[in-house]
C-alpha positions in Angstrom: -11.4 -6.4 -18.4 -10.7 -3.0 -18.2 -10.4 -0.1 -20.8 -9.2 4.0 -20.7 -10.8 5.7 -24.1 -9.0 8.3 -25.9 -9.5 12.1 -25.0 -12.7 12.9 -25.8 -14.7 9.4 -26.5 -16.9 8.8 -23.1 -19.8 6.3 -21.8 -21.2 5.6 -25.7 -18.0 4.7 -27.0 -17.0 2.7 -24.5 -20.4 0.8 -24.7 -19.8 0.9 -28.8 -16.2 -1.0 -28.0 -18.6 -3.5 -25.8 -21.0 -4.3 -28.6 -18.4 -4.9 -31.5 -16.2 -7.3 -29.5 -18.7 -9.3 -28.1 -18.6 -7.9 -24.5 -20.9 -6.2 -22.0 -20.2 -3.0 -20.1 -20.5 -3.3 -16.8 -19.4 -0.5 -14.9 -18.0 3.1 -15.6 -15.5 3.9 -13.0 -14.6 7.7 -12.6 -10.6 8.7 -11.9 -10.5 11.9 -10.8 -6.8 12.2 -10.7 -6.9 11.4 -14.2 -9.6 13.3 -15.4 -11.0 10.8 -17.2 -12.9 7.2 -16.7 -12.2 3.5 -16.7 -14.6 0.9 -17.7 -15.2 -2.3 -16.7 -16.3 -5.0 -19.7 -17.8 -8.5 -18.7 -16.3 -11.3 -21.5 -19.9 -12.7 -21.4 -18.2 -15.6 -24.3 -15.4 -18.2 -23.2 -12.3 -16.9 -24.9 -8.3 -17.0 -24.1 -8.0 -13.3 -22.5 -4.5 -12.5 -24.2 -5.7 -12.4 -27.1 -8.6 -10.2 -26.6 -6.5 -7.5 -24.8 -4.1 -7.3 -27.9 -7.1 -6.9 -30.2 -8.1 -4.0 -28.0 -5.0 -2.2 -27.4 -4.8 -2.1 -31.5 -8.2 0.0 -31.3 -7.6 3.7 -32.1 -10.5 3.9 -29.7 -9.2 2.7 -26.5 -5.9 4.4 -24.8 -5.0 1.3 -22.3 -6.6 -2.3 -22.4 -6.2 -4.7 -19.6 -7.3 -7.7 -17.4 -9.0 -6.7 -14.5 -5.8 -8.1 -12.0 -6.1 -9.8 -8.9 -4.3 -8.5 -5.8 -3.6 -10.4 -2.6 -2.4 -8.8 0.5 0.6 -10.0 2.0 1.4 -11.8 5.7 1.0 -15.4 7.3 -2.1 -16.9 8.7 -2.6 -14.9 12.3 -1.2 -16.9 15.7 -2.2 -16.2 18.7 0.3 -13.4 20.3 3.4 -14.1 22.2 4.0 -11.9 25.3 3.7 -8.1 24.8 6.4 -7.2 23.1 6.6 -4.9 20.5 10.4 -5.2 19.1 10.1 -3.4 15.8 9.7 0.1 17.8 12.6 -1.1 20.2 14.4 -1.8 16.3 13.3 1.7 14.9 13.8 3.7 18.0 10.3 4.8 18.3 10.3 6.3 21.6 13.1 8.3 20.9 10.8 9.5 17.6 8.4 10.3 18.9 9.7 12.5 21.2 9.9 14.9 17.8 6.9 13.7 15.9 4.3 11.6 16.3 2.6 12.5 12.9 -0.1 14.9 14.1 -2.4 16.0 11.3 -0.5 14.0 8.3 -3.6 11.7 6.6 -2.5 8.3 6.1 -4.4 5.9 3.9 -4.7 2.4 4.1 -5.9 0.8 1.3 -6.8 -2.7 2.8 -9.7 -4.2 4.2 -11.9 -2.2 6.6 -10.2 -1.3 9.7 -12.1 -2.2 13.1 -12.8 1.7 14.0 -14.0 0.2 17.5 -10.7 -1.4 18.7 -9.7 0.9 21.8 -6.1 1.2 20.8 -7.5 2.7 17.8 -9.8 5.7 19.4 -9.9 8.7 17.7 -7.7 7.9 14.9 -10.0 6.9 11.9 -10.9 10.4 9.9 -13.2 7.7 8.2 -14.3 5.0 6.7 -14.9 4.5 2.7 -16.0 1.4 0.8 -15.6 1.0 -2.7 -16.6 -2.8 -2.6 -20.2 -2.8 -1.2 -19.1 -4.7 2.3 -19.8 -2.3 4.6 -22.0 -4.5 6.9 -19.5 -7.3 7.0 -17.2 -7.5 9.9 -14.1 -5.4 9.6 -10.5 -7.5 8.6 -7.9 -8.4 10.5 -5.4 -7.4 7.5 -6.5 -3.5 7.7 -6.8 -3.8 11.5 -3.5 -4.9 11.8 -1.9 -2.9 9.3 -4.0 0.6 11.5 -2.4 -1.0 15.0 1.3 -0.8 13.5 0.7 2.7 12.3 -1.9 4.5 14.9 -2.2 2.4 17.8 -2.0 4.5 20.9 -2.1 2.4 24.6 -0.9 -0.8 25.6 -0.6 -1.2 22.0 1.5 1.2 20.2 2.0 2.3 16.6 4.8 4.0 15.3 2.8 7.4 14.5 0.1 7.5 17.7 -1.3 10.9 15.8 -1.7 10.1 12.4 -5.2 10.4 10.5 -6.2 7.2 9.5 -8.6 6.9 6.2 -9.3 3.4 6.0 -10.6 2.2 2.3 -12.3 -0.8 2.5 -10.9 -2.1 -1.4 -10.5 -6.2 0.2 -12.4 -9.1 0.6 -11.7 -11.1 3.1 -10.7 -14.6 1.8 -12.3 -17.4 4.2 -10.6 -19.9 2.5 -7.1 -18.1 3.7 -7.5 -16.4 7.7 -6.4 -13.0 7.8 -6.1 -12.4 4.5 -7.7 -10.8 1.4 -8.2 -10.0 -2.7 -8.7 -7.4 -4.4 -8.8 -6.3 -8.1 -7.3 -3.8 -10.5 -10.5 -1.6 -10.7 -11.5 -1.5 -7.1 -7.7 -0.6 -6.4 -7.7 2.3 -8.8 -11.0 3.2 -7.5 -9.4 2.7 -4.1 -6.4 5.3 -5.2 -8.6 7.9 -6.4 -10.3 8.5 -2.9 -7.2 8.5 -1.2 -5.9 11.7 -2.9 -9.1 13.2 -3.6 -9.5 12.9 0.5 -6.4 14.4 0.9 -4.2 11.5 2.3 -0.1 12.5 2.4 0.9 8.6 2.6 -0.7 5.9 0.4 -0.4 2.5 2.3 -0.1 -0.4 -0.1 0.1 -3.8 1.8 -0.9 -6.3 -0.9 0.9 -7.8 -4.3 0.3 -8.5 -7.8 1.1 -8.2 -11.8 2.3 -5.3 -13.6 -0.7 -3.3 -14.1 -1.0 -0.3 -16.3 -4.1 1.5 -15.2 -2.9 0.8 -11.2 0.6 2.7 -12.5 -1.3 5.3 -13.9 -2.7 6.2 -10.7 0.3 5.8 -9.2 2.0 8.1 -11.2 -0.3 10.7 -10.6 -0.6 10.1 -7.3 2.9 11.2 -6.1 2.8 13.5 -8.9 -0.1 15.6 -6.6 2.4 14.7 -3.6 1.3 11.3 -2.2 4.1 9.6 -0.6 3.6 5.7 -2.0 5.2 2.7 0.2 3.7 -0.4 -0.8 5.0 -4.5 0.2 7.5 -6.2 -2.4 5.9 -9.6 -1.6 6.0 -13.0 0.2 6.5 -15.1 -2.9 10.3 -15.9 -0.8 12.4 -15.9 -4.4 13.6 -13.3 -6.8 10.2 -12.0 -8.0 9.1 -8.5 -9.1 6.0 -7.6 -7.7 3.5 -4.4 -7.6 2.5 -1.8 -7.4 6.1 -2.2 -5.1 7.9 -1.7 -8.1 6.9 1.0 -9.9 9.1 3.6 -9.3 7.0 6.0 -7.5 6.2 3.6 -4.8 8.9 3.2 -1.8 9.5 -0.9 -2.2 9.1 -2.2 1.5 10.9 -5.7 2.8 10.6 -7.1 6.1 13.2 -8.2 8.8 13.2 -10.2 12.2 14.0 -9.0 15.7 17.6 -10.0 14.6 17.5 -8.1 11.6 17.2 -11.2 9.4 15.8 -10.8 6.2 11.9 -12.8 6.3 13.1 -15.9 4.7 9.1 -15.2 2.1 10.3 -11.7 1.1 10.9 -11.3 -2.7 14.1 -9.8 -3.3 15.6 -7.9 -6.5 16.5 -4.6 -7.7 12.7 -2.9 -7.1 13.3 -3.5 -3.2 14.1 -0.2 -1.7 13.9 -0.5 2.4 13.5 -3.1 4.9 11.7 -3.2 7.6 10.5 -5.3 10.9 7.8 -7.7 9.4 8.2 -10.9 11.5 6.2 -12.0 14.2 5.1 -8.1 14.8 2.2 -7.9 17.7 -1.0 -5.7 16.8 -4.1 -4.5 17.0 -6.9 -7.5 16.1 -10.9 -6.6 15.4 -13.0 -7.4 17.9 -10.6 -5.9 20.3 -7.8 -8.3 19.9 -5.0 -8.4 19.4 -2.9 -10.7 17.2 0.2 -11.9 15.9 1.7 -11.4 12.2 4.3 -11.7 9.5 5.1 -10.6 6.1 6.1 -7.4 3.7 2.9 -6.2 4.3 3.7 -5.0 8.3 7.1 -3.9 7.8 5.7 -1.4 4.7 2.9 -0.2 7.4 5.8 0.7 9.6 7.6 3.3 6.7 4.4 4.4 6.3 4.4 5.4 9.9 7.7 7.0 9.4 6.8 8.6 6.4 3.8 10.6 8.3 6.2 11.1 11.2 8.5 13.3 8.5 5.5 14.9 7.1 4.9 16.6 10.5 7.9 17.9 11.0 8.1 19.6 7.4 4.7 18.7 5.6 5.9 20.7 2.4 8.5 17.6 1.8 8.1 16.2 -1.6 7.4 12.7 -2.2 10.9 11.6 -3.4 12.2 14.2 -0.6 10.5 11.5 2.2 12.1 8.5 0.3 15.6 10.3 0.7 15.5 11.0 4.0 14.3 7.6 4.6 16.9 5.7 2.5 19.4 8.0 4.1 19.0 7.0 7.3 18.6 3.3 7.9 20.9 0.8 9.1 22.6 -0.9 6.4 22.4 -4.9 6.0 23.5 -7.7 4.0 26.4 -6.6 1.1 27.6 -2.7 1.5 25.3 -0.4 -0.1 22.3 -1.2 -1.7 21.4 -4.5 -2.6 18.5 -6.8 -3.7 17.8 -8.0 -0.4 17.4 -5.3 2.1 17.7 -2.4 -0.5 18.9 0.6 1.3 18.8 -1.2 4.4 16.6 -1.2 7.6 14.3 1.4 8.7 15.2 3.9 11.7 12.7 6.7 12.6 14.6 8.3 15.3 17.8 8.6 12.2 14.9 9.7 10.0 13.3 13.0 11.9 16.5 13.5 13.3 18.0 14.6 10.3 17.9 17.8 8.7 16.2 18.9 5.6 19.8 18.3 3.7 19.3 14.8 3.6 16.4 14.8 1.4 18.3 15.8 -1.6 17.2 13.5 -4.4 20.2 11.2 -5.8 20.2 10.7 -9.5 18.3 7.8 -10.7 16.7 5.3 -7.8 
């Protein structure tokens, strides 16, 4: 479980709150952003968790009280790659983009598991390497790796910003029982959010899925507030399901497509989904250099994070909800006329996206 204290109440409160409910406190976790701390209490006594969290969010103590969420990142079991062919640039006229931008100097952030800083397609593109989960000897994921390959690769493999600054933030495990994939938790993703912006990362790369969570959109918030461009996956549940952090709405809500610009028949859909993207069957960067074969929310919202770092080198004084206009702006529209609950604004197009001037980032009213 995890609690944010009032203004003013710090480490003995919060171990205070831990004594009279019957809890232990297990970890102080500082949020810069926030100027304040969370803390992490261990229910050390078998009891039904709703209730607990109402009892604590009536304390004139404690600010926010919540589970400590779980978070899965989103994409299908890895297959072995078909021939090289890397449709989704062909689909978002990457060539074409990068002969204007390539995102040269723009920090991207992927929040993920640890990207495989060895992979040649991936030379010279980590600014570094930061673990808020204690794995740092384990081998590096094939989730993060894959999710660096879309955005940085440069060689036979190519990402869709070559020049970007990758910070990779090792907040995943690896789940054995599920290949490719990984879990995560509220407190390690706030954590996970903290370092991003404190290390000065322009785009926030959220690839994974979960519950509402009121500590995560308070980072969130903050976040773009300090200019932090937010694109995150709306899911692979394949029904209508809100999901986050893709739908708060701060975050650019990311859906994926085919090589026919089919909507992925395990996206979520609904009102929170904002672009789409190519997600299916997308060819990447693999650790141990390899490379692999993937599918799912999470690649296609790798890709607008590409194109959001492409934008910030051409005008890096752009404004969060600038980027997302001049991204909505310019993709191809799909499915019913206009926005809709499937493909939101519709699919992704760098080349439309740097192309255009500064005019289309005007903000519309409302999102």
């Amino acid at each position: 479980m995890l609690i944010l204290l009032r203004p003013g109440l710090g480490a003995s409160a919060a171990d205070a709150i831990a004594r009279d409910y019957a809890m232990g406190l297990a970890e102080t976790i500082p949020l810069l952003i926030l100027g304040t701390e969370a803390y992490r209490l261990l229910i050390v006594q078998s009891r039904p968790i709703g209730p607990l969290v109402d009892l604590l969010n009536l304390d004139p103590r404690i600010q926010i009280a919540q589970p400590n969420y779980r978070y899965r990142t989103m994409q299908t079991r890895p297959t072995a790659p078909p021939p090289l062919r890397q449709y989704a640039l062909e689909r978002l006229q990457a060539e074409q983009a990068n002969r204007i931008a390539r995102g040269q100097g723009v920090r991207v952030a992927v929040i993920d598991t640890r990207i495989d800083a060895a992979h040649p397609a991936l030379a010279g593109r980590l600014a570094g390497v930061v673990d808020v989960i204690g794995l740092a000897e384990r081998d590096p994921g094939q989730h993060g790796t894959a999710l660096a390959g879309i955005i940085a690769a440069d060689g036979r493999l190519r990402g869709i910003a070559p020049q970007v600054q990758l910070l990779s933030i090792q907040a995943f495990t690896p789940d054995p029982a599920n290949v490719g994939s990984g879990s995560s938790s509220s407190d390690k993703i706030a954590r996970a959010l903290d370092i991003a912006v404190d290390q000065g990362a322009r785009v926030l790369n959220l690839s994974f899925a979960g519950p509402r969570d009121p500590i995560v959109g308070r980072m969130i918030r903050r976040a773009h507030e300090q200019g932090a461009v937010i694109v995150a996956a709306v899911g692979n549940d394949g029904q209508e399901r809100t999901r986050y952090p893709a739908a708060f709405e701060e975050v650019i809500a990311v859906t994926a497509t085919d090589a026919r610009d089919r909507l992925y028949k395990q996206a979520n859909r609904g009102r929170f989904v904002g672009v789409a993207a190519p997600g299916v069957d997308i060819v990447t960067t693999g650790p141990g250099n390899s490379i692999q074969s993937l599918s799912g929310t999470s690649m296609a919202a790798a890709y607008v994070s590409g194109v959001a770092a492409l934008l910030l080198e051409r005008d890096p004084s752009l404004k969060p909800d600038e980027v997302r206009a001049m991204i909505e702006a310019s993709t191809i529209d799909l499915g019913a006329p206009g926005k809709d609950s499937e493909y939101g604004a519709g699919r992704v197009d760098a080349f439309r996206a740097v192309s255009r001037g500064r005019q289309s980032s005007e903000v519309p009213a409302g999102r």
